[in-house]
N, C-alpha and C positions, 0 to 999 in steps of 0.2 A: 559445529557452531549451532546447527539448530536443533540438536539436540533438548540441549536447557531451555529454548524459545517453547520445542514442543512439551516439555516435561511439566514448563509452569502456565499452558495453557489447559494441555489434560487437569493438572491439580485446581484449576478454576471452572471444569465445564459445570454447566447450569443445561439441565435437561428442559427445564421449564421455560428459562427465560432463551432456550435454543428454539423452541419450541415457536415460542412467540415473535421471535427475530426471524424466525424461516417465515410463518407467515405472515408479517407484514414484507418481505420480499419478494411475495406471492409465490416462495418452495422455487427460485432462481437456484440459491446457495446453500449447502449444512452450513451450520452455527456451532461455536465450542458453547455460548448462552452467553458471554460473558461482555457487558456491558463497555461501554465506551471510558468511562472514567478508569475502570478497571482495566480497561486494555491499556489505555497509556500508559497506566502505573506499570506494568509489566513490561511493554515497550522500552518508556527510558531507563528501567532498572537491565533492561537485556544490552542497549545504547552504552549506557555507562561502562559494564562488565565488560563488554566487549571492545569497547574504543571505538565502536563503528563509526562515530560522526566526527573523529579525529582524522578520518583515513580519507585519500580520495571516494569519489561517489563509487558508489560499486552497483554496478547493473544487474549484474548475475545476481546478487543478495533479492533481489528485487523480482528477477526472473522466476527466482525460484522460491519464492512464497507468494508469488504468482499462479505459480502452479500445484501447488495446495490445496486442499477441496475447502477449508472452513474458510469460511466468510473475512474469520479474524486476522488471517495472514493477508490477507489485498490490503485488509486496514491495517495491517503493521508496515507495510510496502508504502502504504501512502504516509503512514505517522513519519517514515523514511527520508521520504520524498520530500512531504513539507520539510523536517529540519535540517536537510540539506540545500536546500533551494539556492543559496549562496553559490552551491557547485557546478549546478546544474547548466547546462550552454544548451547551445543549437546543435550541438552534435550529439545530444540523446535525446534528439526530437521520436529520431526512428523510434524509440524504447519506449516513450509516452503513446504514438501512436500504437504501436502494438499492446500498451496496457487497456487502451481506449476503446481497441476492437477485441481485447480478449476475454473474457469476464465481462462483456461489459454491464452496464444499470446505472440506474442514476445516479449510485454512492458514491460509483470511481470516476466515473465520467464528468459531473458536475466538480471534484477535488480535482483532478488533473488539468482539469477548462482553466477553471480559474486560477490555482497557483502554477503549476511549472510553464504549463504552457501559457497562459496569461500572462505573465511573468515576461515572455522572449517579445523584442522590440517585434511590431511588425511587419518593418522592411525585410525582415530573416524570413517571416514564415513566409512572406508572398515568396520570393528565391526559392525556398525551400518544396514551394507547389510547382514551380514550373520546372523542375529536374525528372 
């Protein structure tokens, strides 16, 4: 599967605008260079191919462009994450917290704040701190 994900991000890298995305990061993460408008367009065209937002939420999809070194797999994780947010409970609170602490910066952090976990009423998350 992510094969094709990687194959049409290689065929999009920008050394220059990789360049310049590293250091406004301050060199945190590599970069494929490839802009934000541009990354979605390859996101829902991978989304579409795939049926992925047809399927339940899938974690490990997520784990694992997670753990990717380019900047632009967290943001396909997150492009994920928003257009599934319908799916998403309190029982992948674990999995937001571990995206929160892993990679973390303000790209993912301030996206995860505010939609999924923003998102959970809460009386869930206080429960959720005292276990």
């Amino acid at each position: 599967m992510f094969q094709k994900l990687t194959d049409e991000l290689e065929a999009n890298r920008n050394s220059d605008n990789a360049y310049q995305m590293e250091k406004y990061m301050k060199n945190q993460f590599p970069f494929f260079g490839i802009k934000a408008p541009e990354r979605k367009k390859i996101s829902n065209r991978f989304f579409q191919e795939t049926n992925l937002l047809k399927k339940p939420f899938d974690s490990a999809f997520v784990l694992a462009l997670w753990d990717k070194n380019e900047r632009e797999y967290q943001n396909i994780a997150l492009d994920y994450i928003d257009k599934s947010l319908r799916n998403i409970s309190i029982k992948h609170l674990t999995l937001m917290e571990s995206l929160i602490t892993t990679k973390s910066w303000w790209d993912t952090v301030d996206m995860l704040a505010q939609k999924p976990i923003g998102k959970l009423p809460w009386n869930i998350l206080r429960s959720f701190k005292k276990k």
